[in-house]
GUSE-858068 format. One line per 8 residues: their letters; for each residue x, y, z of N, C-alpha, C, O. Coordinates in steps of 0.02 Angstrom, whole numbers. Layout:
% residues N
a) X Y Z X Y Z X Y Z X Y Z | ...
This chain:
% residues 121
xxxxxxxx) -513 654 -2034 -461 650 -1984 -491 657 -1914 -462 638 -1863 | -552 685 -1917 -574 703 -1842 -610 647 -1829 -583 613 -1786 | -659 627 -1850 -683 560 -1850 -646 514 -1837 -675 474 -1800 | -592 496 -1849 -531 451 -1836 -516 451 -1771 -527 404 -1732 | -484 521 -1754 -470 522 -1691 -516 512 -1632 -497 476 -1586 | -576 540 -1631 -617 528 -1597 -638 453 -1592 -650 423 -1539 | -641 425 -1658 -645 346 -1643 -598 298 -1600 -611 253 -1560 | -536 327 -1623 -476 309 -1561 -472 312 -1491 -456 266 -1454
xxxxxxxx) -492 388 -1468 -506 398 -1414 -559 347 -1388 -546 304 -1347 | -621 355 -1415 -672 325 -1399 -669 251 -1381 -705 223 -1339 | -615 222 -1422 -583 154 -1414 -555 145 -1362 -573 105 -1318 | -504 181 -1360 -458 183 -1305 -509 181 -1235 -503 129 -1202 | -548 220 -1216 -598 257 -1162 -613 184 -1134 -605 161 -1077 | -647 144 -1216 -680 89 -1178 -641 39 -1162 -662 7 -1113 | -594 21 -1184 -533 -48 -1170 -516 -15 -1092 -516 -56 -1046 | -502 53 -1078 -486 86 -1025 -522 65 -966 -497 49 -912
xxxxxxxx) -592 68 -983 -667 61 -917 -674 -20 -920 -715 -46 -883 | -648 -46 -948 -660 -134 -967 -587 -170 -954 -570 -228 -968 | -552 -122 -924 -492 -175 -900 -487 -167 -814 -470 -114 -788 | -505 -234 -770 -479 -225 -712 -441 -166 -670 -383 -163 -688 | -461 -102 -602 -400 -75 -614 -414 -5 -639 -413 44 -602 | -427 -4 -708 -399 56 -724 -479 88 -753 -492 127 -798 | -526 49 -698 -614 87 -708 -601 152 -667 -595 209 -692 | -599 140 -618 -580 192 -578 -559 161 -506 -555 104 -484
xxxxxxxx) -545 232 -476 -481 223 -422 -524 210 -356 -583 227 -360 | -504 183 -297 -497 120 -238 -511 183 -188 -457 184 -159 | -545 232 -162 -519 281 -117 -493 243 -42 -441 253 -10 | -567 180 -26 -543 151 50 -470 124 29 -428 108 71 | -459 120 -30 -394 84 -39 -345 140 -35 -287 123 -25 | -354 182 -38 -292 264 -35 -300 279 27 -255 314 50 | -349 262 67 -350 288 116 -331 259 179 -313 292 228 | -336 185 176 -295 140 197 -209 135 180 -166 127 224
xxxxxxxx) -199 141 119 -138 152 131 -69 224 152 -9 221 166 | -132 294 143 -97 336 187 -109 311 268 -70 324 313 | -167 275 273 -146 264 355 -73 249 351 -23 279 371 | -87 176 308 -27 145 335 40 154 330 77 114 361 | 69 205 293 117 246 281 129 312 328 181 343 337 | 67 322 352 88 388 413 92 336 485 128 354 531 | 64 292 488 89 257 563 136 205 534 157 175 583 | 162 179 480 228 163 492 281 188 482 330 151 477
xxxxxxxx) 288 282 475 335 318 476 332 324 558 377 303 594 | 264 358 585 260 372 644 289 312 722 311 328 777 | 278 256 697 304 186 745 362 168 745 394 144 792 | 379 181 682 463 167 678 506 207 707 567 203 698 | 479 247 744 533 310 790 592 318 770 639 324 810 | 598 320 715 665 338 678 647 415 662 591 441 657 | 715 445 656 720 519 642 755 509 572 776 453 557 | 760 560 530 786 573 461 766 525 401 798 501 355
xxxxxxxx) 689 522 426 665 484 356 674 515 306 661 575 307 | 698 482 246 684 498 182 619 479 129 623 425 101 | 574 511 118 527 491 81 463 463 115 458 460 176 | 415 443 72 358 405 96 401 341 111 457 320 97 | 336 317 154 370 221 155 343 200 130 284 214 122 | 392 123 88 364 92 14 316 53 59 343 35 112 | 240 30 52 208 -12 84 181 -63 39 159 -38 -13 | 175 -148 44 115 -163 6 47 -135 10 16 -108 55
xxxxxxxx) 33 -150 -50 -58 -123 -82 -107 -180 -27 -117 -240 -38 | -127 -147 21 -185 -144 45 -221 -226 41 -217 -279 72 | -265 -190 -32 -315 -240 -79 -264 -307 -95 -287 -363 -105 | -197 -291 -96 -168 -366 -109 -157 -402 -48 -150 -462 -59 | -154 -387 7 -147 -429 62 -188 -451 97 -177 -490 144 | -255 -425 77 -318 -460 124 -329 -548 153 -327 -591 109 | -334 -557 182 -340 -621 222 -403 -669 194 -428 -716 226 | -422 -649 137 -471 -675 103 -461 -742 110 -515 -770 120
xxxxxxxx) -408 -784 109 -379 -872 116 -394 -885 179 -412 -943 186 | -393 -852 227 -407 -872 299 -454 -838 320 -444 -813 375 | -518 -827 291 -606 -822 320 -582 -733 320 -633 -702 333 | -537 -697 312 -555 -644 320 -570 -566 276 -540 -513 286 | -612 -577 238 -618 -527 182 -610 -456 173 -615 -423 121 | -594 -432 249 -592 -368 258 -518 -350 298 -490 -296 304 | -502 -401 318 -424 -369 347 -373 -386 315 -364 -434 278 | -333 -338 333 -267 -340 272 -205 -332 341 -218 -314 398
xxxxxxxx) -133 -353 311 -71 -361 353 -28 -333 291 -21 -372 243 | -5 -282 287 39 -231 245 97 -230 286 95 -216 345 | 175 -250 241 213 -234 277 249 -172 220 250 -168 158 | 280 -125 280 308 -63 259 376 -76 269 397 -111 315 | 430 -33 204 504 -16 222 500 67 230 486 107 186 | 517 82 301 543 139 295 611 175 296 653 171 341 | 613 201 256 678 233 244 736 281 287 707 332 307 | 778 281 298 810 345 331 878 333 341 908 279 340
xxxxxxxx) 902 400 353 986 410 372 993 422 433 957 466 457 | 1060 371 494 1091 387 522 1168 372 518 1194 320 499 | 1200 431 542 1254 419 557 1282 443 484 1327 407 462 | 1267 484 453 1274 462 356 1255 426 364 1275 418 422 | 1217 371 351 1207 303 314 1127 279 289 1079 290 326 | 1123 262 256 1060 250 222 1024 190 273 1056 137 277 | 990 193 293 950 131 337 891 104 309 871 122 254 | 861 60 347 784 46 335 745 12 398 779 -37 413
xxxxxxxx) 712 15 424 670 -17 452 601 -55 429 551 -24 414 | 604 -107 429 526 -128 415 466 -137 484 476 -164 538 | 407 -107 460 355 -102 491 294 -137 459 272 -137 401 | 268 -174 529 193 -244 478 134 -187 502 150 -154 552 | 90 -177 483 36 -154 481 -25 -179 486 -29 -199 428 | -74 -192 509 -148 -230 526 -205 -188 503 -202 -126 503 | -228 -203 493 -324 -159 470 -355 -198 456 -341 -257 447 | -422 -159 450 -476 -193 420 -515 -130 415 -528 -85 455
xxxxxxxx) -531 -145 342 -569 -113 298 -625 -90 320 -632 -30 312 | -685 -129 355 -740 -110 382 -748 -80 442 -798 -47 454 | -692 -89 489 -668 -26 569 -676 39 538 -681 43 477 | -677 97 577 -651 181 575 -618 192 634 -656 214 677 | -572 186 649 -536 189 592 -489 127 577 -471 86 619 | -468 127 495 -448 63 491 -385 58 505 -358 13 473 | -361 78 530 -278 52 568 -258 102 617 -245 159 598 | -255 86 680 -233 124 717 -130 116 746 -93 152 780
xxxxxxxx) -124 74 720 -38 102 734 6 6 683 -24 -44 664 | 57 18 680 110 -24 666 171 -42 690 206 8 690 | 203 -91 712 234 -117 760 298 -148 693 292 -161 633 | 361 -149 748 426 -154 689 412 -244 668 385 -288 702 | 438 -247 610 432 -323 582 488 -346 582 534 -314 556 | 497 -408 612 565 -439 590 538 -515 593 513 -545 640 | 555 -542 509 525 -606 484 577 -641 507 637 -629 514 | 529 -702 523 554 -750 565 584 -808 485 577 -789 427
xxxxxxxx) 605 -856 498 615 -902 426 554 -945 398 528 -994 425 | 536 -914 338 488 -943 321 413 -899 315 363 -924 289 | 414 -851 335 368 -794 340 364 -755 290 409 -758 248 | 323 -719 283 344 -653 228 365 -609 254 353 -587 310 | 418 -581 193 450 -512 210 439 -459 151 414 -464 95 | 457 -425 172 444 -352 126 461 -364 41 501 -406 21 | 435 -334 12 442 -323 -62 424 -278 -73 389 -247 -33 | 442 -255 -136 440 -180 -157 358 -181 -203 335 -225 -238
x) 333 -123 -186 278 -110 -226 276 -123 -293 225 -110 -325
């Protein structure tokens, strides 16, 4: 029975380290995206946020299609109540990966037709 399990595990371990992802974790990628979640709470000058703001992933928006392998355009929804009422603001975000630091602030987004707009993580 122990042999078993351990073979399982052991299985599991390696399908685990051999799938895209789930080798191990992205830190410039965590760390890029608390930037971009503390300056697009912070830009949105809204009061009574609720929660983190949902942002796209970083690593998925890089400009890799247009010559640029290291900068990324993340847009954020941030959340909050006025008035009672549930709101949102969206905020676009800029970086690049190879700066220190990699994002220094985020500016409100409002997609024009035909642009991208926000989606949920």
């Amino acid at each position: 029975m122990f042999v078993r399990n351990a073979l399982a595990l052991l299985a599991a371990t390696v399908i685990a380290l051999g799938v895209p992802g789930c080798a191990s974790p992205d830190p410039q990628n965590d760390e890029a995206l608390r930037l971009i979640q503390e300056f697009a709470a912070r830009d949105s000058k809204v009061t009574g946020i609720t929660g983190a703001p949902e942002c796209q992933n970083p690593r998925d928006m890089i400009l890799t299609d247009e010559g640029y392998p290291t900068i990324f355009k993340s847009i954020c929804r941030v959340h909050y109540v006025k008035d009672g009422k549930a709101r949102f603001k969206d905020m676009k975000c800029n970086g690049d990966f190879d700066k220190d630091p990699m994002l220094t602030y985020c500016y409100v987004w409002v997609p024009y037709t035909g642009t991208n707009s926000f989606s949920s993580p």
